[in-house]
Structures are given as C-alpha cells and as structure tokens.
Biotite code that builds the C-alpha atoms (Angstrom):
import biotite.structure as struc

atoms = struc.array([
    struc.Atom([111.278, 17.238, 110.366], chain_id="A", res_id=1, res_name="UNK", atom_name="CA", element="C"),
    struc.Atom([112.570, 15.569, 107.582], chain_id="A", res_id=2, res_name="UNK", atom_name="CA", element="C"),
    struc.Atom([111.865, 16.262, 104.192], chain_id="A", res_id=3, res_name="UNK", atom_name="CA", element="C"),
    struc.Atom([111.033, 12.624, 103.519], chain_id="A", res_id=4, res_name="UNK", atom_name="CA", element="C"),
    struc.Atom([109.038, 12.350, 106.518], chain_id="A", res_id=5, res_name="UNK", atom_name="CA", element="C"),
    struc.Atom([107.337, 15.318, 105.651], chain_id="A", res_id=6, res_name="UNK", atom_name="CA", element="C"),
    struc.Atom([106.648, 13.700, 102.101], chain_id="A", res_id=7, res_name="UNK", atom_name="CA", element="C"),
    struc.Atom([105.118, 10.784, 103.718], chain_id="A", res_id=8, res_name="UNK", atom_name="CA", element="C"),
    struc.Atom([102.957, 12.486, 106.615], chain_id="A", res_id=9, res_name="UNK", atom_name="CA", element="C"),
    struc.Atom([101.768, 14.683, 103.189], chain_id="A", res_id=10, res_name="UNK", atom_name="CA", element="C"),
    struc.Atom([100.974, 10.911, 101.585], chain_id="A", res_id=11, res_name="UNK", atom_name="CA", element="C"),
    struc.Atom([99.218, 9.571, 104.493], chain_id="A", res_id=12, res_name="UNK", atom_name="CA", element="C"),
    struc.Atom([97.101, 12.965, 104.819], chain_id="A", res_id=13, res_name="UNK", atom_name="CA", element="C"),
    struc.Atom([96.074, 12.077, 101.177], chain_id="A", res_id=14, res_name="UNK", atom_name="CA", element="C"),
    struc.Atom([94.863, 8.457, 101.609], chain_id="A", res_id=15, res_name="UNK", atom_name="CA", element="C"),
    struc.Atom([93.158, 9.489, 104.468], chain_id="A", res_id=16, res_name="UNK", atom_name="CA", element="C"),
    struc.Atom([90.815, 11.371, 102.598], chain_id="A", res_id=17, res_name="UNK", atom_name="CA", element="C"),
    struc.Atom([90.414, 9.129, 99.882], chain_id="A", res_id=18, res_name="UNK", atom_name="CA", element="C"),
    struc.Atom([89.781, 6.080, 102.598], chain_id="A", res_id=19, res_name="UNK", atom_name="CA", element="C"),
    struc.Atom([86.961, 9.515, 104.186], chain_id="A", res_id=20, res_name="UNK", atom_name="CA", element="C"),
    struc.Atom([84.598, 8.986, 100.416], chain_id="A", res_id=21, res_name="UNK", atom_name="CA", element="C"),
    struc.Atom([82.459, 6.568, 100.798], chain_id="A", res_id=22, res_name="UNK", atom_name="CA", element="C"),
    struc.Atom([83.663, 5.376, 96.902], chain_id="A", res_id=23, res_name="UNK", atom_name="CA", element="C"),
    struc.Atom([87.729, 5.525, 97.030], chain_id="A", res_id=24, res_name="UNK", atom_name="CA", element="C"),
    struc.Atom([90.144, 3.648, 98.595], chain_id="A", res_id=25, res_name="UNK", atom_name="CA", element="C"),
    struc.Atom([94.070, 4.123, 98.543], chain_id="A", res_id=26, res_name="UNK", atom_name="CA", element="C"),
    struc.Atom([97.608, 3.005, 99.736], chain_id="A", res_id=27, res_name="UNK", atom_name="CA", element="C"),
    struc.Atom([100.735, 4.268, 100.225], chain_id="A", res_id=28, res_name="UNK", atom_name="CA", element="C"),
    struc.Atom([103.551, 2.348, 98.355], chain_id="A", res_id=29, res_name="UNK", atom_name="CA", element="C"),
    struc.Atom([106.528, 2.681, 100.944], chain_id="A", res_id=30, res_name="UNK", atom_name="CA", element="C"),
    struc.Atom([109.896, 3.166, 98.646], chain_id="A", res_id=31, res_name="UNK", atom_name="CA", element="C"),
    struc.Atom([108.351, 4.251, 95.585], chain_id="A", res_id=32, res_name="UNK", atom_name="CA", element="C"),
    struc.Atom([111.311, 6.359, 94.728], chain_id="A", res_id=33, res_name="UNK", atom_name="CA", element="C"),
    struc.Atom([114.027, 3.760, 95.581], chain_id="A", res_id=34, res_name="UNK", atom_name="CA", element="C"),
    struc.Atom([112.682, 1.077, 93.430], chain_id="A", res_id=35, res_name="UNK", atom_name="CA", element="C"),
    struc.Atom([114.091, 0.065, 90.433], chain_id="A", res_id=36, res_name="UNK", atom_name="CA", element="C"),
    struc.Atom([110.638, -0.332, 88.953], chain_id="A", res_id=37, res_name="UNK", atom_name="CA", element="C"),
    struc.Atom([108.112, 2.492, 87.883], chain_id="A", res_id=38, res_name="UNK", atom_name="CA", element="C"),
    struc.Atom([105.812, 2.929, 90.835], chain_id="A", res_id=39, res_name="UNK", atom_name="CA", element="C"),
    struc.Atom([104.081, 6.117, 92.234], chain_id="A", res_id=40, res_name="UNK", atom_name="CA", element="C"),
    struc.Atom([103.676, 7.060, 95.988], chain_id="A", res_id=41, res_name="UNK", atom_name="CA", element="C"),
    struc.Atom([99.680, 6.380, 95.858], chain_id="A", res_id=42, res_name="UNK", atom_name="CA", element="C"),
    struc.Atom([97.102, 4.102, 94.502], chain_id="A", res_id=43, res_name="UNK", atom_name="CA", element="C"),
    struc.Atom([93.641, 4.920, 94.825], chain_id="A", res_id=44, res_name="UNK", atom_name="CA", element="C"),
    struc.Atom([90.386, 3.603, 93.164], chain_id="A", res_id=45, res_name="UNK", atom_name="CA", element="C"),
    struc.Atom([86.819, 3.010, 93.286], chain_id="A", res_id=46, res_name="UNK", atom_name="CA", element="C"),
    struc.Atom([84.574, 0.839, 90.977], chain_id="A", res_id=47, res_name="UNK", atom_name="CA", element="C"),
    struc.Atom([84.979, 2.548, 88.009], chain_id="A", res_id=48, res_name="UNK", atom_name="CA", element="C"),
    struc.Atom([88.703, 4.608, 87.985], chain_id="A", res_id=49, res_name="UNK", atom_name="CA", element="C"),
    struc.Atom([92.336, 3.481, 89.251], chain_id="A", res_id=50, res_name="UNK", atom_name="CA", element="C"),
    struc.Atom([94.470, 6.645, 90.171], chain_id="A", res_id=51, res_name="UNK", atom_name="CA", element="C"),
    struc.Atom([98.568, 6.238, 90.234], chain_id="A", res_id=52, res_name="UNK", atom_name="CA", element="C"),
    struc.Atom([99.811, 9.626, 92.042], chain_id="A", res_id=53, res_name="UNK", atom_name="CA", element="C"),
    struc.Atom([103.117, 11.296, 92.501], chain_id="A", res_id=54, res_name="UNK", atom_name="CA", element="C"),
    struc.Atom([102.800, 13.378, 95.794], chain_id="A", res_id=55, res_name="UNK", atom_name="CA", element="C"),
    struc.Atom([104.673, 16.520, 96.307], chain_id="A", res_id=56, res_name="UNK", atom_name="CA", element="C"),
    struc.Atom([105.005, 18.907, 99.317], chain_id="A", res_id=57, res_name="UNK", atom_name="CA", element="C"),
    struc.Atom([106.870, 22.160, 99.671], chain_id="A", res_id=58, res_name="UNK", atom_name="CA", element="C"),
    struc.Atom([106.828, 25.410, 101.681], chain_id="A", res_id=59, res_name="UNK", atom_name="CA", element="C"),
    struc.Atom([106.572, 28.024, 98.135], chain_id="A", res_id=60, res_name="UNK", atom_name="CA", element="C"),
    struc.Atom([107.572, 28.837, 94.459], chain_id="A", res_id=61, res_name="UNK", atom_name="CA", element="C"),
    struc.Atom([107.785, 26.219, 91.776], chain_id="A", res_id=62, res_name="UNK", atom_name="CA", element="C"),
    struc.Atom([108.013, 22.366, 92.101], chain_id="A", res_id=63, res_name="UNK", atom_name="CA", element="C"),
    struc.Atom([110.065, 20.891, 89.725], chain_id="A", res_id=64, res_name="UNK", atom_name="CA", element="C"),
    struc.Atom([109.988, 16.939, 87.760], chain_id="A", res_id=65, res_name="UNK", atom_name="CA", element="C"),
    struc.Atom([112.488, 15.579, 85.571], chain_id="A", res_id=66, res_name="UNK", atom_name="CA", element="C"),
    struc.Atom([111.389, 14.148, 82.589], chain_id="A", res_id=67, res_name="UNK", atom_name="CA", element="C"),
    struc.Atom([112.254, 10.904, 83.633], chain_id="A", res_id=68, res_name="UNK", atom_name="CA", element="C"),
    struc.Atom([109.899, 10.938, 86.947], chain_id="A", res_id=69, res_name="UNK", atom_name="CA", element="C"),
    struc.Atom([106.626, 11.869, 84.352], chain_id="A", res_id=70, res_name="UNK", atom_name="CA", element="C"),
    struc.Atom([108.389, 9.173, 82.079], chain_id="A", res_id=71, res_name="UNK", atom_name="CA", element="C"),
    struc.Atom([108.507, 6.818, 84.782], chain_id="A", res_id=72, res_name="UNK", atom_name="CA", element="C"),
    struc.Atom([104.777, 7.456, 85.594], chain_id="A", res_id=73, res_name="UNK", atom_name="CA", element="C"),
    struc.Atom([103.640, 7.542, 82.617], chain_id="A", res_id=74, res_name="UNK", atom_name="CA", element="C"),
    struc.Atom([105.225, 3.911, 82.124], chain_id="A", res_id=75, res_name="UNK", atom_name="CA", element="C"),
    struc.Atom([103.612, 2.303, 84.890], chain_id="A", res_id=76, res_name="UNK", atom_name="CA", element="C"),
    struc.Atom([100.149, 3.491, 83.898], chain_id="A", res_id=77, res_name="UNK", atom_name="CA", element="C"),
    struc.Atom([100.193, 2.518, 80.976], chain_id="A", res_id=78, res_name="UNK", atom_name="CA", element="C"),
    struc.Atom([100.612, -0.892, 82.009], chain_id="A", res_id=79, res_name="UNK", atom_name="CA", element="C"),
    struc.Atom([99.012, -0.877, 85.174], chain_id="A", res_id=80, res_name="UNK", atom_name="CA", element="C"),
    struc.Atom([95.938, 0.423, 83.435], chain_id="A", res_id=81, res_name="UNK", atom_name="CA", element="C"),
    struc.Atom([95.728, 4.026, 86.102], chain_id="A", res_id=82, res_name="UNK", atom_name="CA", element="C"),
    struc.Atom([94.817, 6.889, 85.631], chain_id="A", res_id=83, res_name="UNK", atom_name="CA", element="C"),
    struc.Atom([98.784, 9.145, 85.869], chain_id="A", res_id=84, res_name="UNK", atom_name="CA", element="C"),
    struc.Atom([98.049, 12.139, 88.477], chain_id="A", res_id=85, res_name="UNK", atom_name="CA", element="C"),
    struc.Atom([100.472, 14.437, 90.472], chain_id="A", res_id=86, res_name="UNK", atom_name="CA", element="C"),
    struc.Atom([99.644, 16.181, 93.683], chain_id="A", res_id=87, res_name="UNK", atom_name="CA", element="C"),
    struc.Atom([100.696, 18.803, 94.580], chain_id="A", res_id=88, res_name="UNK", atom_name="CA", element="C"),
    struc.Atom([99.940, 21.064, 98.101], chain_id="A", res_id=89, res_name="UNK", atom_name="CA", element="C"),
    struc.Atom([101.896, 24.172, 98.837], chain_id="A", res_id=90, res_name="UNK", atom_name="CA", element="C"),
    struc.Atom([102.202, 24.828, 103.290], chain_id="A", res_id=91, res_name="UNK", atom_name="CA", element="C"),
    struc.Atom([98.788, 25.383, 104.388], chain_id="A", res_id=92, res_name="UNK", atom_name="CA", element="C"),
    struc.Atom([97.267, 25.023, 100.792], chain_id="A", res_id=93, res_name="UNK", atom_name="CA", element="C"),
    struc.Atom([94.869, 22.134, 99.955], chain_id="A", res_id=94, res_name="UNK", atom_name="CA", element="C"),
    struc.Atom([95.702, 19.472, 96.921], chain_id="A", res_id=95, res_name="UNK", atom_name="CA", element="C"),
    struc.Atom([95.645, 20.243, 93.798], chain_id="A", res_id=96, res_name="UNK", atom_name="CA", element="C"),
    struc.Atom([96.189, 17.546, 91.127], chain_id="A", res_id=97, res_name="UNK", atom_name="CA", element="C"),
    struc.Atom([97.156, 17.745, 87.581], chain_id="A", res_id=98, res_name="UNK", atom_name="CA", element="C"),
    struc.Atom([97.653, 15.563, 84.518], chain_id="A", res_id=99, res_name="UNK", atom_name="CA", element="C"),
    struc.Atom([101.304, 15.089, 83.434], chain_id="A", res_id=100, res_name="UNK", atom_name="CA", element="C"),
    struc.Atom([100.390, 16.967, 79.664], chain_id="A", res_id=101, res_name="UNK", atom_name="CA", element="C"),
    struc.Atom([99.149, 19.941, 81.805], chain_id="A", res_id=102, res_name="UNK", atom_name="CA", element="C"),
    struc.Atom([102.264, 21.029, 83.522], chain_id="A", res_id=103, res_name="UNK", atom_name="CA", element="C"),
    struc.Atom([104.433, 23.652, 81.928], chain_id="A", res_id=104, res_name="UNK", atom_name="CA", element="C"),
    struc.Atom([107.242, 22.119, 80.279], chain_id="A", res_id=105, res_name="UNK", atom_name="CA", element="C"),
    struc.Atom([110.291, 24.243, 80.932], chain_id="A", res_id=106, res_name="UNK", atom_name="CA", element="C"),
    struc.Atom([112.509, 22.037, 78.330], chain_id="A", res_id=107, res_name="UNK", atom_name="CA", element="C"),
    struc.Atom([114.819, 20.719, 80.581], chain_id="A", res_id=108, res_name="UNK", atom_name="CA", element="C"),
    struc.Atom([111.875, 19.553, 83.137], chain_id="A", res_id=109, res_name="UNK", atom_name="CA", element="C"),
    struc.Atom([108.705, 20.205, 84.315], chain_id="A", res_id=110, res_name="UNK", atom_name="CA", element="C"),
    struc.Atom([107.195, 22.542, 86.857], chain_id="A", res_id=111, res_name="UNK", atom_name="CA", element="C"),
    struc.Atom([103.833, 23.303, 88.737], chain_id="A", res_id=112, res_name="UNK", atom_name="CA", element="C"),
    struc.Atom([103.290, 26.957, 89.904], chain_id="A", res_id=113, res_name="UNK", atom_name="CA", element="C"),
    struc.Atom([101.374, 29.133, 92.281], chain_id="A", res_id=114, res_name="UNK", atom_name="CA", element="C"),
    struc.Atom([99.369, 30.115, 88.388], chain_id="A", res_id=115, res_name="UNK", atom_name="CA", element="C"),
    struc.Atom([99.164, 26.671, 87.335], chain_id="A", res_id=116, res_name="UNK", atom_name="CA", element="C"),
    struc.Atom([97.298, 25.665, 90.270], chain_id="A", res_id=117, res_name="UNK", atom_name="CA", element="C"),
    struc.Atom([94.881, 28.591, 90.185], chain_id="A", res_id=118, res_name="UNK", atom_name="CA", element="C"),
    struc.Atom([94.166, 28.403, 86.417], chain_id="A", res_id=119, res_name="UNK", atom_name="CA", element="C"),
    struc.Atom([94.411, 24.068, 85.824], chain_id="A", res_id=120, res_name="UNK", atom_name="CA", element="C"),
    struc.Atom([94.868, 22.394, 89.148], chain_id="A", res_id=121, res_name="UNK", atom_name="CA", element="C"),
    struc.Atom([91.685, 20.338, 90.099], chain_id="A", res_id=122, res_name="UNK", atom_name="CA", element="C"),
    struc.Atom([90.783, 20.213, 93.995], chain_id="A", res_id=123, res_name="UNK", atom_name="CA", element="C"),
    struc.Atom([90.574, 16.837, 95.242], chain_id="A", res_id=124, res_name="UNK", atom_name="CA", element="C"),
    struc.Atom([86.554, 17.327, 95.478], chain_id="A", res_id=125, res_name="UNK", atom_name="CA", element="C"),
    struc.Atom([86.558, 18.004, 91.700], chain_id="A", res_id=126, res_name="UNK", atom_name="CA", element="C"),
    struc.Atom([89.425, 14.569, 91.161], chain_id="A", res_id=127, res_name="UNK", atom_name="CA", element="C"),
    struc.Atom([87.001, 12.125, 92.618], chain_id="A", res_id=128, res_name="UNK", atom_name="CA", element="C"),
    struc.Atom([84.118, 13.055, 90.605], chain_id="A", res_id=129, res_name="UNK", atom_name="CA", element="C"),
    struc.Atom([86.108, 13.809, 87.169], chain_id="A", res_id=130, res_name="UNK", atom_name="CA", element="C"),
])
C-alpha cells in the first residue's frame, strides 16, 4: 500500500470516530497537501469547538514537520476561526493529538516522539472533551 493511501485510510479511520460521538462531526478535505491554499486533512466540530487537523501515520521513531506545514496551519486557523491540532498514530497505536506550541522544536523543524506522546499527547477521548 501506498503511503498516501495509507495516509488517507488513517484520515478516514479518524472521521469515523468523530462521525461515532454523538457531538462531532468531520470531513476529509481530499488534496489538502496539493493546494495552493492553507488547508488541513480534517475538519471536525460540534456546537461549541471547530478542529483543523494535520493527520500523520508511520510505522516508528520520530515524525517530522517543516516549519512551513505548522505555518501553514497555523494560517488557516487563524482565519478559519479552528482550533490547529496534529494527529499523530504510530502502527497499532491509537491517536494522539497535540497543539503545534507543544511539539519539540528541533530548529530546523518540528518533531513528535514515542516521549512526547506519552508525556503531552492527548487521546482522542480526552480531545473531544478538552
């Protein structure tokens, strides 16, 4: 399998349990990276939040963002008026999710560990009651 359709079975998997809440719903934005416009892979909300997510899959070790993909996210929040989120799940992990200003800056990019997801990353459970 592809590692893009890997990234979007790992993006359906996600609004499928937002869609299983009875409060949340989300979608998919198909071609979020190959837009010329900020936009994350997922939008999800109930009454009172609006999430923008950047999804992430891989098999172990550290996952890596430029400074321009948190930019990027950052930028469409802000005007979109969402919450900015990544998500992150390791092979046979659950989500975690994390706020851009919580992942350790590396100076030349960004990165989520195996120890940032056991000491910050929030399970989706804790995310949709936050």
């Amino acid at each position: 399998m592809s590692r893009k359709a890997k990234g979007t079975r790992a993006e359906r998997e996600l609004i499928h349990m937002f869609w299983q809440t009875e409060d949340w719903s989300a979608h998919r934005i198909a071609g979020s990276g190959s837009n010329k416009y900020p936009s994350p892979d997922i939008i999800s909300g109930n009454n009172n939040r609006i999430l923008a997510i950047e999804c992430k899959t891989l098999k172990k070790g550290k996952k890596y963002f430029n400074s321009e993909e948190i930019k990027q996210l950052i930028i469409f929040c802000n005007k979109f008026g969402a919450e900015p989120w990544l998500a992150i799940r390791f092979d046979h992990k659950p989500w975690h999710f994390f706020k851009p200003e919580e992942l350790e800056n590396t100076g030349s990019c960004f990165a989520i560990s195996q120890d940032l997801i056991k000491n910050k990353g929030m399970t989706f459970q804790k995310l949709i009651i936050y």
